[in-house]
Each structure stands twice: as structure tokens, then as C-alpha cells.
py3Dmol code that shows the C-alpha trace and the ligand (Angstrom):
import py3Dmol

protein = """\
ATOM      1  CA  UNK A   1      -5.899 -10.241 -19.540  1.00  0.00           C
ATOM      2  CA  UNK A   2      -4.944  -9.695 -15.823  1.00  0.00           C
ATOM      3  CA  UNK A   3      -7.451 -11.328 -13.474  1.00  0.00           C
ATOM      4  CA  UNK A   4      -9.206  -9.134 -11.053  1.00  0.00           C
ATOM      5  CA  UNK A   5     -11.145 -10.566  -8.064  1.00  0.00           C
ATOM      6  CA  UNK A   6     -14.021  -9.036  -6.644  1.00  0.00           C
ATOM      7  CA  UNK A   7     -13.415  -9.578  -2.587  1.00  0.00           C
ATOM      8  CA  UNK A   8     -16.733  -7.076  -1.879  1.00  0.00           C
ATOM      9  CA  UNK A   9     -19.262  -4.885  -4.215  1.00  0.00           C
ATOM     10  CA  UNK A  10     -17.790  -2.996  -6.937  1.00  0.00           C
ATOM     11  CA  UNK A  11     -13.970  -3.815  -5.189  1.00  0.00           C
ATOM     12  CA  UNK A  12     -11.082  -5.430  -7.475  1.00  0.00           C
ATOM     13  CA  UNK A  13      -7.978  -6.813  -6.450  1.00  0.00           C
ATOM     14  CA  UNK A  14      -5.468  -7.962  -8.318  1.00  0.00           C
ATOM     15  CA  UNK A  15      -1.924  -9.185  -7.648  1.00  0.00           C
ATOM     16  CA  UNK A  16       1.366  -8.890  -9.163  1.00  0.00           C
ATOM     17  CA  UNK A  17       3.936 -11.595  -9.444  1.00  0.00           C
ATOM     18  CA  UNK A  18       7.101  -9.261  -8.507  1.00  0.00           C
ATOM     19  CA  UNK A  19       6.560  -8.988  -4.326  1.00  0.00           C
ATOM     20  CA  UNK A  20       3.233 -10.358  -4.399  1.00  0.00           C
ATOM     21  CA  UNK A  21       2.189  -6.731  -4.886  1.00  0.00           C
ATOM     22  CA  UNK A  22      -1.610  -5.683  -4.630  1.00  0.00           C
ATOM     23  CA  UNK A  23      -3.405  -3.346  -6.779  1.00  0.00           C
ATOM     24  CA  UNK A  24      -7.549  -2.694  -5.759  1.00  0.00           C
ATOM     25  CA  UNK A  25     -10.041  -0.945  -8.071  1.00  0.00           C
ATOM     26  CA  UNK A  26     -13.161   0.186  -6.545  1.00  0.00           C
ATOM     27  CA  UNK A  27     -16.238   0.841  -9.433  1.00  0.00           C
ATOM     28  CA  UNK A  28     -17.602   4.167  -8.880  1.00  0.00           C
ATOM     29  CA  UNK A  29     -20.675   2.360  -9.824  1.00  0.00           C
ATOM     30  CA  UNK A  30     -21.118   5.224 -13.375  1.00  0.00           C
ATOM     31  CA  UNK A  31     -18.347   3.009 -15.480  1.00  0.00           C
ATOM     32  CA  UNK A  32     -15.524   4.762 -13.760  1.00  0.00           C
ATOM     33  CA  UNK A  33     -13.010   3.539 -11.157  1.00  0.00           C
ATOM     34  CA  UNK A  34     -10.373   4.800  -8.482  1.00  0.00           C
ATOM     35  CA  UNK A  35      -7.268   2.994  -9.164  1.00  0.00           C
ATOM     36  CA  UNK A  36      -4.972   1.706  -5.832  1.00  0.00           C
ATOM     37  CA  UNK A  37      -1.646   1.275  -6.523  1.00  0.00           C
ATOM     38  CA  UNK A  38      -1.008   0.066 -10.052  1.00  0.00           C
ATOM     39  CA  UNK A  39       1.731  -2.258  -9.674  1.00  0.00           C
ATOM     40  CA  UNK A  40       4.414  -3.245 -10.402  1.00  0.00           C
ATOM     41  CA  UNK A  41       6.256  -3.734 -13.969  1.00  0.00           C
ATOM     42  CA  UNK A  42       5.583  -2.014 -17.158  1.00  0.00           C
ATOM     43  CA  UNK A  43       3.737  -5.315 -18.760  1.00  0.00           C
ATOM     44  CA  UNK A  44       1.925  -5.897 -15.185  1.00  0.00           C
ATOM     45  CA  UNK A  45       0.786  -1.874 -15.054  1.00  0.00           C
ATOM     46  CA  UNK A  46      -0.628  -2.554 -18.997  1.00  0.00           C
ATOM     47  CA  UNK A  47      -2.343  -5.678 -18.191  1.00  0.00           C
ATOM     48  CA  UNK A  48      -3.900  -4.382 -15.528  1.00  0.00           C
ATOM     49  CA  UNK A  49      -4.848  -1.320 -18.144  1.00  0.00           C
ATOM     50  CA  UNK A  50      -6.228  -3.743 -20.009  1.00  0.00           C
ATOM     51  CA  UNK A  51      -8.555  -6.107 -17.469  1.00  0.00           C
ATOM     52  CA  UNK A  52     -10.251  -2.491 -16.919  1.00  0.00           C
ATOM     53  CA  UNK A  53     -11.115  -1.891 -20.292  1.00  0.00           C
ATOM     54  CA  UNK A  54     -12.519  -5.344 -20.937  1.00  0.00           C
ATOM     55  CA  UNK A  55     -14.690  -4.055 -17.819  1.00  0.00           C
ATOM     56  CA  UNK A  56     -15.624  -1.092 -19.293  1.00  0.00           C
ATOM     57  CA  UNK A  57     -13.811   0.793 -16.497  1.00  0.00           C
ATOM     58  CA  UNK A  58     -12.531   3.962 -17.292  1.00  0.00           C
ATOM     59  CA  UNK A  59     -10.325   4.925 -14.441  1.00  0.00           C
ATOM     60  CA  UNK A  60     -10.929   8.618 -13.265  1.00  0.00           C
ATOM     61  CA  UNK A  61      -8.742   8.831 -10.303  1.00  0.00           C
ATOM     62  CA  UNK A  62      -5.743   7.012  -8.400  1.00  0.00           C
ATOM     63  CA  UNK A  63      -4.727   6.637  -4.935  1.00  0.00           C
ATOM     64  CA  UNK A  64      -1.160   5.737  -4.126  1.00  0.00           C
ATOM     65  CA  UNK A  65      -0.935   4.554  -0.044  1.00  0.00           C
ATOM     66  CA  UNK A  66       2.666   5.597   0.525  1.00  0.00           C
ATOM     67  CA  UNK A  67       5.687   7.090  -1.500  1.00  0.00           C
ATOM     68  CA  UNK A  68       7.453   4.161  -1.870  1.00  0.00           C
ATOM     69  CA  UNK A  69       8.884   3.279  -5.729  1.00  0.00           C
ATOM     70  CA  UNK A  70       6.321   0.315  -5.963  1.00  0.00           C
ATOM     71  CA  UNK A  71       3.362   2.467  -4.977  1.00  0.00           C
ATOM     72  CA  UNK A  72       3.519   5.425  -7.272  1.00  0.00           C
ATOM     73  CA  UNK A  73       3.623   4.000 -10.790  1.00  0.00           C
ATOM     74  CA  UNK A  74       1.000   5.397 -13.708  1.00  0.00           C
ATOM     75  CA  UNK A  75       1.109   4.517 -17.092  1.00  0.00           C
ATOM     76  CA  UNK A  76      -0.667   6.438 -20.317  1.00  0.00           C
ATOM     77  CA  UNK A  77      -2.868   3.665 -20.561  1.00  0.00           C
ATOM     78  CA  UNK A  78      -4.638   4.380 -17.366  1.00  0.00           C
ATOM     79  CA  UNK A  79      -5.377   8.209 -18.460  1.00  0.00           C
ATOM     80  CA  UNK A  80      -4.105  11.323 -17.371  1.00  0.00           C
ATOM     81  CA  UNK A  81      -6.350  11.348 -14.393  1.00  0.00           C
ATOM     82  CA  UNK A  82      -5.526  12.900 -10.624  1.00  0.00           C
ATOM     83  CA  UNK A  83      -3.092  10.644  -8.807  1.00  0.00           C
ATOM     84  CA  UNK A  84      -3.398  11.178  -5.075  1.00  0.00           C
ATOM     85  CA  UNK A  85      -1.692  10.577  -1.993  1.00  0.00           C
ATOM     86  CA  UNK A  86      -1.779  12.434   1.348  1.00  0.00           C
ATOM     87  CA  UNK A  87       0.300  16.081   1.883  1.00  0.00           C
ATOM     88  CA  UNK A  88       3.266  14.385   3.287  1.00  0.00           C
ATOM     89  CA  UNK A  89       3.544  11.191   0.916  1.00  0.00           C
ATOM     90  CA  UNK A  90       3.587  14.076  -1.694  1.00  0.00           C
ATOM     91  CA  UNK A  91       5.709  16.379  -0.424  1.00  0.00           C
ATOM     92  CA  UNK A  92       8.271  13.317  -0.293  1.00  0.00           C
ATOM     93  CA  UNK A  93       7.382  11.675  -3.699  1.00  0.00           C
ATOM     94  CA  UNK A  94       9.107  15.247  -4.443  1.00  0.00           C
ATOM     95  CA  UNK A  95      12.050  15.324  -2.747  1.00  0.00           C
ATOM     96  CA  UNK A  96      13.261  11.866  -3.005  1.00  0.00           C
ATOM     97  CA  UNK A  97      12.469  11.958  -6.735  1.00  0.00           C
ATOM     98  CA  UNK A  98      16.124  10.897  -7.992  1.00  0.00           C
ATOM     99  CA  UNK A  99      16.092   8.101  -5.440  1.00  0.00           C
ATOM    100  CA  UNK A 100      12.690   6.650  -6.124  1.00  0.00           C
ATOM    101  CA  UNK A 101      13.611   6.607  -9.989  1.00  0.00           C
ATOM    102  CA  UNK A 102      16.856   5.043  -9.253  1.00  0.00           C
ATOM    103  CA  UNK A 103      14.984   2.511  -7.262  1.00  0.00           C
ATOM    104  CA  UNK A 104      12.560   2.397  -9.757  1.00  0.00           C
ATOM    105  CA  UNK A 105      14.879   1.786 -12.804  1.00  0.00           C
ATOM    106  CA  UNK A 106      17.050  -0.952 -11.374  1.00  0.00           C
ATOM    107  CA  UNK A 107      13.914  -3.200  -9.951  1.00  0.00           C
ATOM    108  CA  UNK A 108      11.205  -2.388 -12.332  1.00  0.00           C
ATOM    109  CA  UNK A 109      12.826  -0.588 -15.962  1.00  0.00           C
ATOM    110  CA  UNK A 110      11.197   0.884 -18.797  1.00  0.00           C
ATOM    111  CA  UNK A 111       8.586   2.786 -16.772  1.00  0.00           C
ATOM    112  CA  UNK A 112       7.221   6.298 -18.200  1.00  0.00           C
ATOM    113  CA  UNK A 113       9.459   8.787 -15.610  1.00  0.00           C
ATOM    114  CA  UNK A 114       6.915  11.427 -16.594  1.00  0.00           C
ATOM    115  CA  UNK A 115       4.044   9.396 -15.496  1.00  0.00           C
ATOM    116  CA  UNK A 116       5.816   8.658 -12.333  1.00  0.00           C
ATOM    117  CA  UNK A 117       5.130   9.269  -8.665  1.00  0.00           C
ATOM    118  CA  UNK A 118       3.837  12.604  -9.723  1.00  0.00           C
ATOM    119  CA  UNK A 119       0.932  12.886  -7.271  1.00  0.00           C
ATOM    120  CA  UNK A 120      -1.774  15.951  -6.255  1.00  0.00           C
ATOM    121  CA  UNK A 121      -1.994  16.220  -2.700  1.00  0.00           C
ATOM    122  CA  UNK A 122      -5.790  15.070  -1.365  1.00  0.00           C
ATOM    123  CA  UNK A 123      -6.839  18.229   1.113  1.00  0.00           C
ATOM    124  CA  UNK A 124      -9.109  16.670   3.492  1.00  0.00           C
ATOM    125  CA  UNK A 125      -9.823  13.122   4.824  1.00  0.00           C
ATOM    126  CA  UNK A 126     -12.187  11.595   1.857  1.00  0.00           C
ATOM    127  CA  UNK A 127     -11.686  11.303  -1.708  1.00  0.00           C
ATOM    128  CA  UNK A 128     -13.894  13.577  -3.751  1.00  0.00           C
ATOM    129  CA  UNK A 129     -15.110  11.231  -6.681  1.00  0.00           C
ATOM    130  CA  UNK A 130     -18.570  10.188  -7.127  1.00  0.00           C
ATOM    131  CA  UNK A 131     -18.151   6.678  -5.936  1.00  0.00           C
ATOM    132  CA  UNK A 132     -18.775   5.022  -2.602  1.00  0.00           C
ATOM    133  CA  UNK A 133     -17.354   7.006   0.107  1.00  0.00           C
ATOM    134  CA  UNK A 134     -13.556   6.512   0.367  1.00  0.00           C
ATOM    135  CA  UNK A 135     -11.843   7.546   3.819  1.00  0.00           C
ATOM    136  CA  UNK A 136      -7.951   7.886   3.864  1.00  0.00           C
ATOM    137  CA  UNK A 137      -6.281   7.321   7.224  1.00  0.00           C
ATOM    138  CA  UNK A 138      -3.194   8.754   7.110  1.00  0.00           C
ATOM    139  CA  UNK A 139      -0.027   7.858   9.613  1.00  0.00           C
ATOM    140  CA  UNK A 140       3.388   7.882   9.805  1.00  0.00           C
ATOM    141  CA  UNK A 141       3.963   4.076   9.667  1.00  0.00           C
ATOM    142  CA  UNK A 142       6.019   1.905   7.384  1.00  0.00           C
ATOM    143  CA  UNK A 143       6.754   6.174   5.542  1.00  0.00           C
ATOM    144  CA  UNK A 144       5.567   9.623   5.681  1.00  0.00           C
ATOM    145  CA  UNK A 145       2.265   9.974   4.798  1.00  0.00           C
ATOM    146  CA  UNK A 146       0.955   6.547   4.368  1.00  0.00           C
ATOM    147  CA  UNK A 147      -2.516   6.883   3.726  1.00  0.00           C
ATOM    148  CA  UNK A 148      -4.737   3.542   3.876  1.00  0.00           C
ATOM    149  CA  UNK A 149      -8.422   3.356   2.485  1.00  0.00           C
ATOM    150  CA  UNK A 150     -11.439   2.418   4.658  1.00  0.00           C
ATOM    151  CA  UNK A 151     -14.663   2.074   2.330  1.00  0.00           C
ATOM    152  CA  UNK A 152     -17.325   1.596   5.043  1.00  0.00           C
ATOM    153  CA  UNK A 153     -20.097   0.540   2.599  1.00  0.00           C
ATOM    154  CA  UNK A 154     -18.052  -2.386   1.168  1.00  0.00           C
ATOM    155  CA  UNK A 155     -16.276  -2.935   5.043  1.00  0.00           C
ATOM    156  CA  UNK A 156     -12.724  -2.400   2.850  1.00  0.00           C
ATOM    157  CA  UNK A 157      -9.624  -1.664   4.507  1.00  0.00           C
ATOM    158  CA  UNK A 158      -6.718  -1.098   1.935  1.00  0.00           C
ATOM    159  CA  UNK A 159      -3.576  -1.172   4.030  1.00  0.00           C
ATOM    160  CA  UNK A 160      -0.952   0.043   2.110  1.00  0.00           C
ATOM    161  CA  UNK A 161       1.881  -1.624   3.290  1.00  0.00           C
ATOM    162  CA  UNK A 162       0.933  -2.708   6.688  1.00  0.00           C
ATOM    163  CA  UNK A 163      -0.980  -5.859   7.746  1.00  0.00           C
ATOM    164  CA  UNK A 164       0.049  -8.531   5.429  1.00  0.00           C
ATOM    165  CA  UNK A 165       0.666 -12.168   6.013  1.00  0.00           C
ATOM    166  CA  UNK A 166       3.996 -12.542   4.193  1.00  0.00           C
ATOM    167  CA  UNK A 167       5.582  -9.144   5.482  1.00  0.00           C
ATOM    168  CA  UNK A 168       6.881  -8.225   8.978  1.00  0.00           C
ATOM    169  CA  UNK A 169       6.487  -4.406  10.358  1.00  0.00           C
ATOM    170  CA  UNK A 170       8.711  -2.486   8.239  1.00  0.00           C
ATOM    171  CA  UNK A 171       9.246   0.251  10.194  1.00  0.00           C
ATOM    172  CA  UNK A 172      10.509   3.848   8.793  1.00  0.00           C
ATOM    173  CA  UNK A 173      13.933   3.588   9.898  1.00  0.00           C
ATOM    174  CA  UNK A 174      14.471   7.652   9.302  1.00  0.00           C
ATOM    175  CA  UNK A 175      11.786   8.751  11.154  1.00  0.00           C
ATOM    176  CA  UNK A 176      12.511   9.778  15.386  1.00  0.00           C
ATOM    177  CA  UNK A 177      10.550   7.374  16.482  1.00  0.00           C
ATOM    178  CA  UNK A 178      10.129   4.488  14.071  1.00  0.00           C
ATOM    179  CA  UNK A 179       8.886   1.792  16.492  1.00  0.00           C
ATOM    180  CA  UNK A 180       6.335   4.407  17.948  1.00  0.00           C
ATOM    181  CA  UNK A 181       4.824   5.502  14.780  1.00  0.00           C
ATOM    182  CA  UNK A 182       4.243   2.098  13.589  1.00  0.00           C
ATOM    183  CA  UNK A 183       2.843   1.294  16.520  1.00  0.00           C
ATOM    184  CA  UNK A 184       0.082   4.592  16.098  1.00  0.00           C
ATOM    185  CA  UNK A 185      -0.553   3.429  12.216  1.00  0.00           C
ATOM    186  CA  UNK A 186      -0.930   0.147  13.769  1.00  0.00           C
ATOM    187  CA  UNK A 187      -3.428   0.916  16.074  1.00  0.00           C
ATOM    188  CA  UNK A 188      -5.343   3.088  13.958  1.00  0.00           C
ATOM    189  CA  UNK A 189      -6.080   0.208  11.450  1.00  0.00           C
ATOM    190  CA  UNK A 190      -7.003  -2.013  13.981  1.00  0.00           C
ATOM    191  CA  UNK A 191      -9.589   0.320  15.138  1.00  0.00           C
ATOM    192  CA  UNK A 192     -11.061   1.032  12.149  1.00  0.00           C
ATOM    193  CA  UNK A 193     -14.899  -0.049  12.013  1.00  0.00           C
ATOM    194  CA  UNK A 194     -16.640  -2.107  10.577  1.00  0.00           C
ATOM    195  CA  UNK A 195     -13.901  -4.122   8.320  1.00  0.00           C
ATOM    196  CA  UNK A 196     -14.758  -7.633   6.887  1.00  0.00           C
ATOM    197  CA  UNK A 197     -12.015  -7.600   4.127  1.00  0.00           C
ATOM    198  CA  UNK A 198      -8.255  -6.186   4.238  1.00  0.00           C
ATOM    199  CA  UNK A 199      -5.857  -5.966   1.012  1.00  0.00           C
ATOM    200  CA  UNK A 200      -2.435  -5.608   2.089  1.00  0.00           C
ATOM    201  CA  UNK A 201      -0.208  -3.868  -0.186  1.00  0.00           C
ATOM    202  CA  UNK A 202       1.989  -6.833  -0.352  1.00  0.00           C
ATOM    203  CA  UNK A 203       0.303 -10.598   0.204  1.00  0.00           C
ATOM    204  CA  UNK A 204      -2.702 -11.729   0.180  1.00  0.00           C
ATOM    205  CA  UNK A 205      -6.091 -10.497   1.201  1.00  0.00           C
ATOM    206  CA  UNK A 206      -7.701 -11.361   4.486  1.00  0.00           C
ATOM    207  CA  UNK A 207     -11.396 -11.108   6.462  1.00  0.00           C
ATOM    208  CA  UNK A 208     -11.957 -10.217   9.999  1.00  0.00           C
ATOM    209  CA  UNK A 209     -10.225 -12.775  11.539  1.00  0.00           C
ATOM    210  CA  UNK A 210      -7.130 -12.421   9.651  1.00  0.00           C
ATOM    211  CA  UNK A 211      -7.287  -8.479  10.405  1.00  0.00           C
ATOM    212  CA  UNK A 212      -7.143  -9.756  13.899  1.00  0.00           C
ATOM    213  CA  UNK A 213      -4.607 -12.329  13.350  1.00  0.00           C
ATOM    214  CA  UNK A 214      -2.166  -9.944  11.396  1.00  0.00           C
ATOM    215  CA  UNK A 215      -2.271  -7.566  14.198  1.00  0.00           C
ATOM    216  CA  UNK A 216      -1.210  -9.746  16.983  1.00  0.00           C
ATOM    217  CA  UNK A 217       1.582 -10.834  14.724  1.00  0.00           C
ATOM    218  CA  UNK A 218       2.975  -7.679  14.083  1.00  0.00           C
ATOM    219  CA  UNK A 219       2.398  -6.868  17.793  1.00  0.00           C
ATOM    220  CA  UNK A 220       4.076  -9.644  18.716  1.00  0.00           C
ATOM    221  CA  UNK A 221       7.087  -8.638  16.361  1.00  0.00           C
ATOM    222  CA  UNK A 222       7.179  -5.180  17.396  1.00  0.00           C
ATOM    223  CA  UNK A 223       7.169  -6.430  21.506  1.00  0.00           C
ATOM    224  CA  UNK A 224      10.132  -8.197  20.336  1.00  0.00           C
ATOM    225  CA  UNK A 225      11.520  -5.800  18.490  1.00  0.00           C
ATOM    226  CA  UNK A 226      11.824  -2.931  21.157  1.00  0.00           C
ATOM    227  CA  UNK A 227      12.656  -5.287  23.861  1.00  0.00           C
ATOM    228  CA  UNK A 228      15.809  -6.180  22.154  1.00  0.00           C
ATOM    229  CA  UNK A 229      14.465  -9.928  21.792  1.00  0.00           C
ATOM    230  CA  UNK A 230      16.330 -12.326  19.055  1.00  0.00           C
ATOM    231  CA  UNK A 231      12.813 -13.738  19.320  1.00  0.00           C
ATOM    232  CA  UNK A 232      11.839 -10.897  16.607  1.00  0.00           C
ATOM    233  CA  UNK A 233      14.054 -12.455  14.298  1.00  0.00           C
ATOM    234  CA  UNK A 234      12.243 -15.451  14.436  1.00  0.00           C
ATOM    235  CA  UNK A 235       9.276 -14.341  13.399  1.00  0.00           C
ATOM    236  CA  UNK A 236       8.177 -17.179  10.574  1.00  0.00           C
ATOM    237  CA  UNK A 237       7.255 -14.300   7.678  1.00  0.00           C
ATOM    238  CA  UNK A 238      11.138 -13.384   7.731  1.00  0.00           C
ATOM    239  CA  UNK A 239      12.459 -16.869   6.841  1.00  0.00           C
ATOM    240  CA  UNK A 240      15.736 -16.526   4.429  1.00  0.00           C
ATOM    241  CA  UNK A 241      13.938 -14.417   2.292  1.00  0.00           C
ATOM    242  CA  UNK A 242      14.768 -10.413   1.346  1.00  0.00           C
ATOM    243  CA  UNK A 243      13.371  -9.466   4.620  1.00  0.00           C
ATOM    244  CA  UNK A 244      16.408 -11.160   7.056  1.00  0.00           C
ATOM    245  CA  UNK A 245      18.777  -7.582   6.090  1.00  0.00           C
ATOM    246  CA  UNK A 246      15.665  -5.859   6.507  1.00  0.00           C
ATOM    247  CA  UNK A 247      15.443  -6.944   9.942  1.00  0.00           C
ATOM    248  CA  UNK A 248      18.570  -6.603  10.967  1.00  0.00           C
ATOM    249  CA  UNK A 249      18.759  -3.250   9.968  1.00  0.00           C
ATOM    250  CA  UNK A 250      15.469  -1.629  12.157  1.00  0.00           C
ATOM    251  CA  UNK A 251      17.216  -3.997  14.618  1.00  0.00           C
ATOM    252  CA  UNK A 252      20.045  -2.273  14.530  1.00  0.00           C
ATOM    253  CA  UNK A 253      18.536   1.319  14.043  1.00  0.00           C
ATOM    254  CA  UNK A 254      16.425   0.343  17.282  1.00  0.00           C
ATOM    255  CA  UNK A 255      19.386  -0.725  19.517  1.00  0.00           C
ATOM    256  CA  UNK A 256      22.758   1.174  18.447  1.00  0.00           C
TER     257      UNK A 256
END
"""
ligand_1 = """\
1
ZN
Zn 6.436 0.408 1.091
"""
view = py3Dmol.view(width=600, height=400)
view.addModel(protein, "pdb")
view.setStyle({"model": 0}, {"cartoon": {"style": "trace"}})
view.addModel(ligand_1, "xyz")
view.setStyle({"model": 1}, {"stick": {}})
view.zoomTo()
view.show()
């Protein structure tokens, strides 16, 4: 069984070998739970399953932070239960459908297509569950409609994919104004109150300090960035890994 770790009251994280991938559960304190991101392969996605029922958590909702491939998987085991996201994130779980499940299929097979990124769209700014209040803060950073969790009971911050220690700024290289919107989403974490503990969607889970630390990071990368600086290509998280193309690429998108 799939460890979870308990990083405040009645919140579970767990993390996937494939891209270091986070998944948080938050106890709705009645034996049911609100599911983040259930990632990533079909045996990882049934463990996980599995680690809740030797809780005796019966999930009764999910919450997926951004339409990416990684962030919108279900499986039967977890129950046919509400899967939301924000307006936007759903509107473009939608349309890219054939592009996420090609995505989907090459880096993470076997997956139940039905059970995929189909999400409801969450109408207003908290999730209606009886848990502990759960506020989404929705921006256009990193993709449309990324909506990150702040539980202000627990001092939780669930970033999606934003903030993490192994990442840099991956900036939506569609949108207008890719630099600027991160820079918003950015800024709108940061601000939030009261957090003591942040789960980024990829890495590893931080406190306060580390909220603090990630964001002058990715400040400092996204200074770089705009400027034009081959200092942003330094930046220690990129290394040799999968993120040097990734770079490049907003790199390029920035200064063509
Ligand atoms: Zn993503």
C-alpha cells in the first residue's frame, strides 16, 4: 500500500515515482475525502485507491489544479464521484481531448479514457463538500484555468504546478502574454494568507520558508527570462534534465 503523509490535520500527500508527481487528500473529517490530483500511472492511481481504503476513506469528490494529461486522471476504484476543476481548465480538458489522450497514452498507457479528464466545472470560489473549507484560486499560469487550493484551517496551499523545488516556471507558451500571467498566478500564491505548508504538483513539499524561497527562485528565473538573460538557463532546477528543451522553447517563444 501507497504511503500517504500527513503534512497538517486531516491532509495526505503522497508522491509518485514518474515526475515526482504529488497527489493530496484532505479528510472531510465524516470518513470521506476530496481527492487532488490522482497521479500518475494506472498501478500508482490503484495504489493510491487502495492506501484510502485501508483509511477508511471513501473519496466523495476530486479536484484536478490544471488540464494538463498528468492532472486529470480517475480511475473506477476511486468512485464515480464529481471531478472538478475551474470553468476554463474544463472548457479546455474538452477541447484538447484527442491531445491530452495522446499524451496520455504514450507516457502513462492503459488508463480508463472514460474515466479521463472528464471534469464538472466548480461555479464559485470554494468547494461545496462538507469538509474544511477549501478555496480555489484560479489564474492563468503554467495553463488556462489553473486552480490551486488554499485550506486556511490546515494553512495548505496546493499549488498545482507552480512553486516546486525541482521545476522552473513553466510558462503557457500559447497564451498572449505567458511571462505576464505567470507572473499574476505567481503573485497571487505568494499572497495567499496564512500558509505554513505548500505541495507542489511536482517535487516535494515545503513550509513557510520554502514558500518564500520558491518564489524568489522563480522570480529570479522569470527576471531572467524576460530580460533575455542566458542567466535563466542557468537556473540549477534545469540541469540536463527534460526541462533544458523546455527552456529553450519559452525562451524562444519570449524573444522571436
Ligand atoms: Zn502541468
Amino acid at each position: 500500500v501507497r504511503e500517504l503523509t500527513e503534512v497538517a490535520p486531516g491532509v495526505y500527500v503522497t508522491t509518485a515515482e514518474l515526475y515526482t508527481t504529488t497527489s493530496t487528500v484532505i479528510a472531510d473529517g465524516h470518513g470521506g475525502c476530496l481527492v487532488i490530483d490522482p497521479a500518475v500511472t494506472v498501478a500508482e492511481v490503484s495504489e493510491l485507491a487502495a492506501a484510502l481504503e485501508a483509511r477508511g476513506l471513501r473519496p466523495v469528490a476530486g479536484w484536478s489544479t490544471h488540464p494538463h494529461w498528468d492532472h486529470v486522471l480517475w480511475s473506477a476504484r476511486l468512485g464515480d464521484v464529481p471531478r472538478y476543476g475551474t470553468e476554463a481548465a474544463v472548457a479546455v480538458a474538452e477541447r484538447a481531448r484527442a491531445e491530452l489522450i495522446d499524451e496520455l497514452t504514450t507516457s502513462a498507457p492503459r488508463h480508463d479514457l472514460q474515466r479521463f479528464g472528464r471534469l464538472t466545472a466548480l461555479a464559485g470560489e470554494m468547494i461545496e463538500w462538507r469538509g474544511p473549507a477549501v478555496h480555489v484560486l484560479a489564474h492563468q499560469a503554467h495553463a488556462p484555468g489553473h486552480g490551486a487550493l488554499l485550506l486556511p484551517e490546515a494553512g495548505v496551499l496546493i499549488a498545482g504546478d507552480m512553486l516546486s523545488d525541482i521545476e522552473i516556471p513553466l510558462l503557457d507558451v500559447a497564451d498572449q502574454d505567458p511571462a505576464g500571467q505567470y507572473r499574476a498566478g505567481l503573485e497571487l500564491l505568494a499572497g495567499a494568507q496564512g500558509v505554513e505548508v505548500i505541495v507542489p504538483g511536482h517535487g516535494h513539499v515545503g513550509d513557510r520558508a520554502e514558500l518564500g524561497r520558491r518564489v524568489r527562485a522563480d522570480l529570479r528565473y522569470l527576471d531572467a527570462l524576460q530580460r533575455g538573460d542566458a542567466a535563466a538557463g542557468r537556473d540549477e532546477r534545469i540541469g540536463e534534465s527534460w526541462l533544458r528543451p523546455e527552456h529553450d522553447r519559452q525562451f524562444a517563444r519570449l524573444h522571436a
